[in-house]
C-alpha positions in Angstrom: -28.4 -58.0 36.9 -27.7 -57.4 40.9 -27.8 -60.4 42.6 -26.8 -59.1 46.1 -26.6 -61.4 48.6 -29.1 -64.9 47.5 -26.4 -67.8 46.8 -29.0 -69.1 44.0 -28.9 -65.6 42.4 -25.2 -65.7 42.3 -25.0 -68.9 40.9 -27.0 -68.2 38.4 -25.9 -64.8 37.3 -22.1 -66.7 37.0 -23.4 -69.7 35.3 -22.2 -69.1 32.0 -18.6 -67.7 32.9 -18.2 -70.8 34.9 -19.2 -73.3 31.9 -16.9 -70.8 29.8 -13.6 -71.8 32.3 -14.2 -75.2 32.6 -14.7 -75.8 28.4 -11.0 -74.0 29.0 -9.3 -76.3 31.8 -9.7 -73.3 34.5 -13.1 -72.6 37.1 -13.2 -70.4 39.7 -15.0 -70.2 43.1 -17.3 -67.3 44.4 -16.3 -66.4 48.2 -18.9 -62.9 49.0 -17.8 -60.8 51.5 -20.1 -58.3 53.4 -17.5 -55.2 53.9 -20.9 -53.8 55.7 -19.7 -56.3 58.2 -16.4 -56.1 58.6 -16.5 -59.4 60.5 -17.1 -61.4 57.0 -13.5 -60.2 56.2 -11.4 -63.1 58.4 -14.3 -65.1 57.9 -13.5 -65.0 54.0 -9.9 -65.8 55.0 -10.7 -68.7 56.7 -12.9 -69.7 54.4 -9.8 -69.3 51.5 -7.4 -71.0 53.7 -9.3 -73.8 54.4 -9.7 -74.8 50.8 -5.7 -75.1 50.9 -5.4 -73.9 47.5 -3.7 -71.6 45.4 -5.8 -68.7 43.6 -4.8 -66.1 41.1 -7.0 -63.2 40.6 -9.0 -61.8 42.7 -12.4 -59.6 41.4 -13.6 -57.0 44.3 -16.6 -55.4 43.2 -18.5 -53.1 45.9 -21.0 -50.5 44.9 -21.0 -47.1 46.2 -24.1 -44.7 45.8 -23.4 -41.2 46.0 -26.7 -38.8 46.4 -27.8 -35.1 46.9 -27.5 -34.7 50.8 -31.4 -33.2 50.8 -32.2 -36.7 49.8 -29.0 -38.8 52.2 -29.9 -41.0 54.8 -27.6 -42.1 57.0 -27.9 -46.0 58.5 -24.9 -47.5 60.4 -23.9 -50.9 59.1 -23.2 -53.6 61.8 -19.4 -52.5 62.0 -20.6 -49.0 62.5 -19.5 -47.9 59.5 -22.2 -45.0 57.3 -24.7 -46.9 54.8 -26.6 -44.4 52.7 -29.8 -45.5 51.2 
């Protein structure tokens, strides 16, 4: 199910893992960052630091499409980095 960028989406597509820590002791938080915009990355930090607390895994997940270059079209992100869609 992509859930791109909608918090309630996200929330809901990781309700069930979430309920599946905590019956364990554990949870985890979600912390999204946009590598389209490369500012999000220190924003993320911050965002981890300010929470003061430890953390133990870390899941990056980023998509990348690959397609025929007939059918490419290239869009800059905000960083100026290539986006093809």
């Amino acid at each position: 199910m992509p859930v791109g960028f909608e918090p309630a989406l996200r929330k809901a597509a990781t309700a069930h893992v979430r309920k599946e820590a905590a019956a364990a002791g554990g949870g985890f938080d979600l912390v999204v960052v946009d590598l389209a915009n490369l500012a999000s990355v220190p924003a993320c930090a911050e965002e981890l630091l300010k929470k003061g607390d430890s953390f133990d895994v870390i899941i990056a997940n980023t998509g990348v499409m690959v397609t025929p270059l007939s059918h490419t079209l290239v869009n800059l992100t905000r960083s100026g980095l290539e986006a093809h869609g």
